[in-house]
N, C-alpha and C positions, 0 to 999 in steps of 0.2 A: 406418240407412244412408241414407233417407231426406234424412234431416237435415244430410248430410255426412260422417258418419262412415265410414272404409273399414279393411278388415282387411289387415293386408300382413303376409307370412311372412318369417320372421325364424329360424327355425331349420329342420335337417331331421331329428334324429338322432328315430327314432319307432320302435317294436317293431316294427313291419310293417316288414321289410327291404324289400319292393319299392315301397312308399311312401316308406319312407327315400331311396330310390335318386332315385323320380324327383323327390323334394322336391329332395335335392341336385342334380341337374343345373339344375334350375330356380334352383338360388340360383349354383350356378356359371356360366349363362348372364348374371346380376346381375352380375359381376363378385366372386365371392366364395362361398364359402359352402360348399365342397366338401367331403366327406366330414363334413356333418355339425356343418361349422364355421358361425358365425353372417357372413352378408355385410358388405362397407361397409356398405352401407344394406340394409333391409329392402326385399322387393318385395310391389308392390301385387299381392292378391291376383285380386282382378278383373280383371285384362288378362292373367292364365295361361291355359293350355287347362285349365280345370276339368275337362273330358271325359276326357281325356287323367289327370289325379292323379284321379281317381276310379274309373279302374280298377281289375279284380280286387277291391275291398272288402265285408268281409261283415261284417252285423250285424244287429241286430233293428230296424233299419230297412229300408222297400222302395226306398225313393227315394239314388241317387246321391251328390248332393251333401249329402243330410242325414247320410250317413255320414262324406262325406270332412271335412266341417265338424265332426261330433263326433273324428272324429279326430283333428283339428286343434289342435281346443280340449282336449280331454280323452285327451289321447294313451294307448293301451293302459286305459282304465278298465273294458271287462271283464273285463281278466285282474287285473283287482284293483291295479293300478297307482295311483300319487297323479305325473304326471309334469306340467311344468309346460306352459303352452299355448305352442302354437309359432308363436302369431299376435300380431301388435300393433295395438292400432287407434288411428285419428289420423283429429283431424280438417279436414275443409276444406270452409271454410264458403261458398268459391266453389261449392260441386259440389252444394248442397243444392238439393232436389227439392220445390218448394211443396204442400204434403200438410196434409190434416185427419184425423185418428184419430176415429170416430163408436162409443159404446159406451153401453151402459147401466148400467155398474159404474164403479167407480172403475179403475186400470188395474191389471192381474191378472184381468182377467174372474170368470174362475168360482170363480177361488183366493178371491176377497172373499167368497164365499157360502158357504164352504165351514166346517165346525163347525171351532173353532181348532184343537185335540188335537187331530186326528188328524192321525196320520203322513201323510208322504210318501211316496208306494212306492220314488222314487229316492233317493239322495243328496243329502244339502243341498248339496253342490258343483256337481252335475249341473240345477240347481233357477235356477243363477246366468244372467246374460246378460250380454252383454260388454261389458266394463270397470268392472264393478264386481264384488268377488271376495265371495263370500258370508261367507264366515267372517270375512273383515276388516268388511265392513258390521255383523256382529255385534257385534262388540267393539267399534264405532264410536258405537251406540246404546247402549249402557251393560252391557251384559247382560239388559235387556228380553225381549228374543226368543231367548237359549239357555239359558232354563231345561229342563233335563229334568225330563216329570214321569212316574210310575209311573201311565197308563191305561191302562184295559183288559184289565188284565193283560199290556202288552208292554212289550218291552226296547225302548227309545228310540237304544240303539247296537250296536255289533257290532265284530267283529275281520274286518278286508279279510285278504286273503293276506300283506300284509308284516307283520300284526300289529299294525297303526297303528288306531285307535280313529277311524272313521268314522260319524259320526251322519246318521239322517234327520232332516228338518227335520219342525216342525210348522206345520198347514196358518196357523196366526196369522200364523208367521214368514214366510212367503213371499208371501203378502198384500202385509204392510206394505215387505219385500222392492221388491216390484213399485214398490208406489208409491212409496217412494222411490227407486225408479231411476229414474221418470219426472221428478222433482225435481232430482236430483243430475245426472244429465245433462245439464239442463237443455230436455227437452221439452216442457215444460207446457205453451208455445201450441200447440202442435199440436195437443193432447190436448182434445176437448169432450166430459167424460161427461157422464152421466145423458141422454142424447139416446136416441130409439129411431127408429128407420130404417123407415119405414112401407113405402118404393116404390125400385126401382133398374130403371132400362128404358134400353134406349139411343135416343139420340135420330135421328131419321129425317135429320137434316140437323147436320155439323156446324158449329159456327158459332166466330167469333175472340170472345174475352171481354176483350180489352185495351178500358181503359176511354178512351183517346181514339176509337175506332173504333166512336161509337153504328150504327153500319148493321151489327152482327155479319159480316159479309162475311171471309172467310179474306182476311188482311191481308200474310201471307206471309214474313213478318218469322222470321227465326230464331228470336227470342229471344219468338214466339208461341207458346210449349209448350202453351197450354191450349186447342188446338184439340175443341171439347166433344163427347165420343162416349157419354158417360154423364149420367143423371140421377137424382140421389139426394136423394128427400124425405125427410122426417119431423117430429118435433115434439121439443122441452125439456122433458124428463118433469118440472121443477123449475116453469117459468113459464107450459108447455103453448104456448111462443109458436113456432111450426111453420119449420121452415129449407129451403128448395132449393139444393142442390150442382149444380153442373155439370163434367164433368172429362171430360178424355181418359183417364183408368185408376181401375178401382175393383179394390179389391182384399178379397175377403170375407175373414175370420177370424174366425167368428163360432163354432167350436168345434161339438162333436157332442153338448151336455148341455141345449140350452134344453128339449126337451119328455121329460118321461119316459113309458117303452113301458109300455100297460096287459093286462092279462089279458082287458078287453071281457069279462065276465062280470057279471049283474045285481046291484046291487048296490052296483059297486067305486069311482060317483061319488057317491054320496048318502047316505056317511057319511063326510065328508072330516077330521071330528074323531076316525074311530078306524082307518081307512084312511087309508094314505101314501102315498105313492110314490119318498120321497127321503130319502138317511140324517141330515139336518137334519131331519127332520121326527120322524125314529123316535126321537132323542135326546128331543124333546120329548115326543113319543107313552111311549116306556119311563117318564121320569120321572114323567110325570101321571100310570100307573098304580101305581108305587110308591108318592106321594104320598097316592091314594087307598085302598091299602090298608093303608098306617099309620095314616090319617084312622078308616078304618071298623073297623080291626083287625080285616080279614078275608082271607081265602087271597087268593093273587093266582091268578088266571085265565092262562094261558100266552099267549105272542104269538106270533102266526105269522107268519113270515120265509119269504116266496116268491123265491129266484132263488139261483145257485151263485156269482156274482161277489165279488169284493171287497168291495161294497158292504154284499152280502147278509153278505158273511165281519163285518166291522167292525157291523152289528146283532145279532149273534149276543154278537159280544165286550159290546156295549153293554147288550145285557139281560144278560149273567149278571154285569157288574159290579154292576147294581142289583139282582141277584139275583129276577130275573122269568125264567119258562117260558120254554122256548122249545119249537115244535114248528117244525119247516121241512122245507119242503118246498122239491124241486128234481127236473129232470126226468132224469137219469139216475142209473142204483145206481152204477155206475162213476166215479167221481172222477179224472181226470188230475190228475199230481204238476205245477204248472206247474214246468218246470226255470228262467223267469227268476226265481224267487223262490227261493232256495236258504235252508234253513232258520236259519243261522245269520244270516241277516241276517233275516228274514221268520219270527220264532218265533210269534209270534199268529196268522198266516194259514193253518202249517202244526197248530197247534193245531186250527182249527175243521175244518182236513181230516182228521184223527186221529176227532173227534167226529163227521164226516158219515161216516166208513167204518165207524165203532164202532156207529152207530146210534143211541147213547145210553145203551148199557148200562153204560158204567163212566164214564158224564157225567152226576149230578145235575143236573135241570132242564133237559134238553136230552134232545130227540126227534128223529133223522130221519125222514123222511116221503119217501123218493128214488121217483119214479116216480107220484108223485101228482098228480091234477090238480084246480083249487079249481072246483066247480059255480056256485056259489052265495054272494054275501055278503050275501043279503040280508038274512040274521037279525042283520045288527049292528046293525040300526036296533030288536030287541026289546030287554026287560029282558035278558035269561038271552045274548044275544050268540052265538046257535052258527052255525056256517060249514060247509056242503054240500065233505066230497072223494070226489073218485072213485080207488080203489087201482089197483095196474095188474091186478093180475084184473078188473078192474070193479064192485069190491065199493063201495059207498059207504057214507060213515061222517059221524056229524056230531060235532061237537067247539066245545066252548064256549070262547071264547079273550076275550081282554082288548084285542087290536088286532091291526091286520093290516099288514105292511110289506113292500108287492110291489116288488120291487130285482131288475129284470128287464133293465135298461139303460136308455137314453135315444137320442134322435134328436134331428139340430137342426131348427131352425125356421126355414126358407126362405121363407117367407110373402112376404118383399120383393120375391121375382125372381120374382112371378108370371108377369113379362112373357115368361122363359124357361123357366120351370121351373113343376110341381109346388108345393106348400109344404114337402113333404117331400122336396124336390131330386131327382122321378122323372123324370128325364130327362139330369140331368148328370153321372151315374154311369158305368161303364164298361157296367154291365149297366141300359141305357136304360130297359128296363120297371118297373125296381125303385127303391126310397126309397133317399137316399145313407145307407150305414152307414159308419163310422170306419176300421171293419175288415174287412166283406165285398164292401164298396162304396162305394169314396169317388168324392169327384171328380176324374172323368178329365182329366189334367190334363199339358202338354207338361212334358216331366222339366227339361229346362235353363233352362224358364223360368215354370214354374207357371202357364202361361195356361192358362184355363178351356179345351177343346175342344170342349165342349160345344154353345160360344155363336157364332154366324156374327159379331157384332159385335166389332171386335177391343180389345183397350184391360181386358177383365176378365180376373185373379189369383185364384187361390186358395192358401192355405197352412193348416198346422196340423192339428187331427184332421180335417177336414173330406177333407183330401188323404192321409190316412193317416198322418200325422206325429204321436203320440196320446203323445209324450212332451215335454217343456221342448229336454230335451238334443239332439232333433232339431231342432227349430222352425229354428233358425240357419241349416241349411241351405236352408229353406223361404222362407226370408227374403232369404236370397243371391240366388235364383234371381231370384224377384220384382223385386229392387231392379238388380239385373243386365240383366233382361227390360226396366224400365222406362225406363234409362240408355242400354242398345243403343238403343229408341226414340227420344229424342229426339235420341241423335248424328249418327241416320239425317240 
């Protein structure tokens, strides 16, 4: 949006009757469009009362306009719907907003780190970004990226409600997804990866950055937009040759996975070759122990898998594919059915919750350990490898295992915004004293326009998990706000 690109609606007919309604008024204020019919022209989206089509909506987003945008775009998709997007986007290259994207991946952030197989928890449609349709980008690269393959033991598709054969994507495909939408769009100059962002502070004075006006003195000129209220260092992880930004708006998106959460028990950093903390790493972790005991043609030793998430779900699948132990441990005997995961789409996930309530009795190779807590890893650094638990009687037990893979969740890494915040964003949360979490705590943030409130300097955004938006299919609205917020600025 940035860039010039804006979305303008073009239909209204949507499951949500009261959304229908006021979409249609809005297209018959256009000159057109009433009951559902499409206008002369479509209307720009951005000059509606978003406030006003955002009412009433509910979804498994918390934010506003993150709903009314997936609504938008994905009309009726939890009720199992395939309907087509009621939005058109166009560009105009008069209207673009002078922007640098700063990142340390390629673009896709954390989707390029991520093991290829694995699934996606959404929809390969849900997965897409606008104007470019997933499944066509598919078939446009060759059939490269829709192979299904049998891991894991999961079913790579599913039957939606009309009976239409819905796939998730695998994490390879939405990688290369990503990056090519930055290509095909045509934003590449925008885009500077491999860069890491050391420092962001605002600056005590703002100053004009037009290069005829060497005295930086506010020039006063309309068409001065980069009146500078930010400062953003860092360095080219490639050349190590160090850059300074200056800008009137920064806007973070830095996601809620750079550091992962430890157990802080002895032991858990001084064996980093048999200790993990990320399900990249336990693919590697499981394989080298399989490896080695074909090599030595000896038992394999069980792995222990610390945490009740996804993550922890998907190392469970991955050792009994290579047919290695598992003992896991998680802190409640109680297991919640999550209802966004309905089995017939999510047959793997509900598998390993059949195995955590079973306990392990009718799962070879597989041990629950619910209500357990890990004392001790110091013994991975002996020969023999045994690991200290405490039972919830307070019994303690030692158990000799082959590696440990603690999937307890992660945190981001705010280290930049020292000047405001924490490293671990304790301050820009809604609960001030605590580290920003995804989901218990994100960043407190104005709903219509994702500025940070945290920050007395005005000109900082946030979007994504960081603001609570911890899916693709929401981001859009995240994005609206931001590009919205920054536009009403300068028209000022």
């Amino acid at each position: 949006m940035l860039a010039g690109n804006r979305p303008y609606l073009r239909g209204a007919q949507h499951p949500d009757e009261m959304l229908s309604a006021r979409l249609s008024g809005v297209l018959s204020g256009a000159g057109g469009g009433g009951g559902g019919r499409p206008p002369a022209q479509p209307v720009p989206l951005l000059k509606q009362d978003l406030r006003f089509l955002s009412q009433g909506l509910e979804g498994r987003a918390s934010h506003p306009l993150s709903l009314l945008m997936d609504a938008l775009v994905h009309p009726g998709a939890d009720m199992g719907l395939e309907l087509p997007s009621l939005l058109q986007w166009r560009h105009h290259p008069e209207e673009r907003v002078d922007h640098v994207v700063l990142g340390t991946t390629p673009p896709g952030g954390a989707w390029q780190t991520m093991i290829g197989n694995v699934l996606t928890i959404s929809l390969a449609s849900w997965m897409e970004l606008p104007g470019l349709d997933f499944r066509s980008w598919e078939k446009a690269v060759g059939g490269l990226h829709t192979e299904h393959v049998n891991y894991h033991e999961r079913l790579n598709s599913c039957l939606n409600n009309n009976g239409n054969k819905e796939g998730r994507a695998r994490a390879a495909s939405v990688a290369q997804y990503y990056s090519d939408y930055v290509r095909l769009r045509g934003l590449q100059k925008y885009f500077h990866c491999g860069t890491r962002v050391l420092n962001i502070e605002p600056l005590a004075k703002a100053s004009c950055q037009c290069t005829d006006n060497p005295s930086n003195d506010i020039c006063g000129r309309k068409d001065c937009f980069a009146q500078a209220l930010w400062l953003v260092e860092g360095f080219d992880q490639v050349n190590r040759v160090p850059f300074c930004y200056v800008s009137r708006n920064v806007v973070i998106a830095t996601g809620c996975t750079s550091e992962p959460n430890r157990l802080n028990v002895p032991g858990e950093l001084t064996n980093n070759n048999r200790v993990v903390h990320d399900f990249g790493s336990v693919e590697e972790l499981v394989t080298r122990i399989r490896e080695e005991a074909d090599r030595d043609q000896t038992g394999v030793d069980p792995i222990l898998i610390v945490g009740a998430g996804l993550s922890a779900a998907d190392a469970v699948l991955t050792a009994r594919f290579h047919s290695v132990p598992v003992l896991h441990v998680f802190r409640n005997r109680t297991i919640p059915t999550d209802r966004q995961l309905p089995e017939i789409m999510y047959p793997e996930y509900h598998k390993v919750h059949q195995m955590m309530e079973d306990g392990g009795k009718c799962y070879p190779l597989y041990k629950a350990l619910p209500e357990h807590r890990i004392l001790n890893l110091t013994g991975m650094s002996s020969p023999d490898r045994k690991i200290l638990l405490e039972g919830p009687d307070g019994c303690l037990s030692a158990h000799k295992v082959s590696g440990v893979a603690i999937l307890i969740g992660a945190r981001p890494n705010l280290s930049f915004l020292k000047s405001v915040c924490r490293s671990d964003g304790t301050g820009l949360g809604a609960h001030t004293n605590t580290p920003i979490d995804c989901r218990s705590n994100p960043i407190l943030i104005d709903l219509w326009s994702h500025k940070v409130m945290r920050v007395q300097q005005p000109g900082m955004y946030a979007l994504g998990p960081l603001t609570g938006d911890n899916f693709v299919r929401f981001i859009l609205g995240g994005a609206v706000a931001v590009a919205s917020g920054i536009l009403n600025e300068r028209h000022m």
